[in-house]
C-alpha positions in Angstrom: 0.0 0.0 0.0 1.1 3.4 -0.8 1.5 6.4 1.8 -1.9 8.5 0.9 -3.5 6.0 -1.0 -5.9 4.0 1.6 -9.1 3.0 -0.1 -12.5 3.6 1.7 -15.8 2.5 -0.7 -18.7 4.0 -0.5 -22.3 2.5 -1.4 -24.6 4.0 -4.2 -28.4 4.1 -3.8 -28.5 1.1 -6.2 -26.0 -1.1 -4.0 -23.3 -0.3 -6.0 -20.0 0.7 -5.0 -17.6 3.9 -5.8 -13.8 2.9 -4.6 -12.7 6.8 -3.6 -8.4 6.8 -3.0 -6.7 9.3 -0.1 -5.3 10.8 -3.3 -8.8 12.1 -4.9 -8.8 9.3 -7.3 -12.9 8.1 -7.7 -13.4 5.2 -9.5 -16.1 3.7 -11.6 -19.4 2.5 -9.6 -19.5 -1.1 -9.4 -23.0 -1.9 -10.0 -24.3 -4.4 -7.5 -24.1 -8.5 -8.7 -26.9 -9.2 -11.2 -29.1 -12.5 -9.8 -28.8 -15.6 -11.4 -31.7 -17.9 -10.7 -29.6 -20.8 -12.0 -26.7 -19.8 -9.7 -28.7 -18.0 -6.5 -26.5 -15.7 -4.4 -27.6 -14.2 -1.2 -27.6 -10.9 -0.6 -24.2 -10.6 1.2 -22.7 -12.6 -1.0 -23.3 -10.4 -3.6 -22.8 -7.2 -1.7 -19.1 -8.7 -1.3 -18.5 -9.7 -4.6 -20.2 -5.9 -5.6 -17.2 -4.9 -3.1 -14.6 -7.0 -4.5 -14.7 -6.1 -8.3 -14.7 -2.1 -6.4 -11.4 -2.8 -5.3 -10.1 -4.4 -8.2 -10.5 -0.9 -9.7 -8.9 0.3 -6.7 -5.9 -1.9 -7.8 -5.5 -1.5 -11.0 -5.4 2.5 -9.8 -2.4 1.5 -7.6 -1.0 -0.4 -10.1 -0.5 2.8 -12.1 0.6 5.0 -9.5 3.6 2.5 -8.8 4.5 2.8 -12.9 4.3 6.5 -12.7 6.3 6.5 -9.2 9.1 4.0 -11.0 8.9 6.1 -14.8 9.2 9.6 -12.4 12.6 7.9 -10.3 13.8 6.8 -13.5 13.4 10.3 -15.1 15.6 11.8 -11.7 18.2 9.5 -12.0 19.0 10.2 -15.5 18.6 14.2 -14.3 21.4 13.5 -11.6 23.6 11.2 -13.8 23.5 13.7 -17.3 24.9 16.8 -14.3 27.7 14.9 -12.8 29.9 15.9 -15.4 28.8 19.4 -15.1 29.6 19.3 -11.4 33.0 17.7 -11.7 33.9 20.4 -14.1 32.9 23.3 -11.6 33.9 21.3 -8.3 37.6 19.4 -9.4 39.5 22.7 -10.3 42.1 21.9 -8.2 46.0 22.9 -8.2 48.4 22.1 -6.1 47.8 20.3 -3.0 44.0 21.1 -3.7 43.9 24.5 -3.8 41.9 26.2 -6.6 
């Protein structure tokens, strides 16, 4: 889990549910679990399956956050490595016994 990212759902007047993230991220509504009569679910049963495919959305937003996090680091680290040169042109002007 990521700092400021904690998931809370919240329940739609049709028994759906919104996944909402720390971050202002608000996902889709999951629309509640159709019933099946060949395949009858109970109510809770299908409230946590409703629940379930709500927080899949919330990981596949996570998912994205951790590419963007990794594709952000990656863009830095090039930053830092292209100015080393730069800094070892300013910073190693040394002369004798280390004096500029």
């Amino acid at each position: 889990m990521l700092i400021g990212h904690e998931v809370r759902l919240s329940e739609t007047n049709g028994h759906g549910w919104v996944p909402l993230c720390e971050c202002g991220w608000i996902g889709d509504v999951a629309p509640m679990v159709g019933y099946d009569p060949k395949a009858p679910l109970r109510a809770k049963v299908r409230r946590e399956l409703t629940q379930s495919i709500a927080l899949d959305a919330h990981q596949r937003h996570m998912n994205q956050e951790r590419a963007d996090i990794a594709r952000r680091s990656d863009a830095e680290l090039a930053r830092i490595g292209r100015a080393i040169p730069l800094a070892n042109a300013t910073l190693q002007r040394r002369g004798r016994w280390g004096n500029p």
